[in-house]
C-alpha positions in Angstrom: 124.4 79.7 94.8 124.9 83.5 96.1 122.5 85.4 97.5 122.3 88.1 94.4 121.2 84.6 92.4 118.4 84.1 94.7 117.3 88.0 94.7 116.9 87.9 91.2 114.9 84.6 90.6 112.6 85.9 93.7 111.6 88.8 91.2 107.8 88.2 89.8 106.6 90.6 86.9 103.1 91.2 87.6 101.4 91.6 83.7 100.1 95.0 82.9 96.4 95.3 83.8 94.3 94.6 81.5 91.1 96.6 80.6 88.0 95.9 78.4 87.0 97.8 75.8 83.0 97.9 75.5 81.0 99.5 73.0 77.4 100.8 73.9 74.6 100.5 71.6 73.0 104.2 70.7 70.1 104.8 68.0 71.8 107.4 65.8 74.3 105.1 63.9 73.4 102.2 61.0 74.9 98.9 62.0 76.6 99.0 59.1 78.3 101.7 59.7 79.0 100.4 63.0 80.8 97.5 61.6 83.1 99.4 59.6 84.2 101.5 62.4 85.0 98.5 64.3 87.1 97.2 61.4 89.0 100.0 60.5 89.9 100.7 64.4 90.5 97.4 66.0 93.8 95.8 63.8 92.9 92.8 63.0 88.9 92.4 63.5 87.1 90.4 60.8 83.5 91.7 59.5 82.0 88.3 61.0 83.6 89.4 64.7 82.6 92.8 63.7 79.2 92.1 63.0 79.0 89.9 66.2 79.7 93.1 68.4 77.3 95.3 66.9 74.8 92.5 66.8 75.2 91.9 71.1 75.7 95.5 71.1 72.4 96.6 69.5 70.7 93.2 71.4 72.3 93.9 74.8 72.7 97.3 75.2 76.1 96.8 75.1 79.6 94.4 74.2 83.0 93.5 74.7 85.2 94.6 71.7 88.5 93.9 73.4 90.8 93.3 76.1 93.9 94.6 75.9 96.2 97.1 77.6 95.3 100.5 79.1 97.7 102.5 76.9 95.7 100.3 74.0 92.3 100.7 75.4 92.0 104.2 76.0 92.8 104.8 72.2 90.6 102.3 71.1 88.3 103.9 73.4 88.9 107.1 72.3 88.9 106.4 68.2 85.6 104.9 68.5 83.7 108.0 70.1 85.9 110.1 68.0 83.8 108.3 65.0 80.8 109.1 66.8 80.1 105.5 68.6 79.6 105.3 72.2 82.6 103.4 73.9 84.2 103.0 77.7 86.6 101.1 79.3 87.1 99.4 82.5 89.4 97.1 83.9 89.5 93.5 83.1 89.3 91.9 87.0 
């Protein structure tokens, strides 16, 4: 084997880091409402998953709504406040 075969086999990709996605409960919003937000900005949520978030949301003060990359976080992040929801993000460690 030559050397450049061994370089290039000692190469790891490290994933992108992932980050969470958490939405905050508040007391201006109906949970309703809530739960369509949630579907119409996260592709692919269900009502039932949807409904689960608000529910540990509204019971905990606060919930995971997805891990995913940072690029994809922030705008999650960002769509959510942007329909009036309270919403951070912070790495998934």
């Amino acid at each position: 084997m030559s050397v450049e075969t061994l370089e290039k086999r000692s190469v790891v990709r490290k994933p992108a880091p992932r980050y969470r996605v958490l939405l905050h409960n508040d007391d201006f919003n109906t949970m309703e409402y809530v739960v369509q937000v949630l579907i119409q900005t996260v592709a692919g949520m269900t009502q039932p998953q949807a409904v689960s978030i608000m529910m540990e949301a509204h019971t905990n003060g606060m919930a995971l709504v997805i891990t995913c990359a940072q690029e994809h976080a922030e705008f999650y992040c960002e769509t959510l406040k942007n329909h009036g929801l309270s919403s951070t993000i912070e790495p998934d460690e």
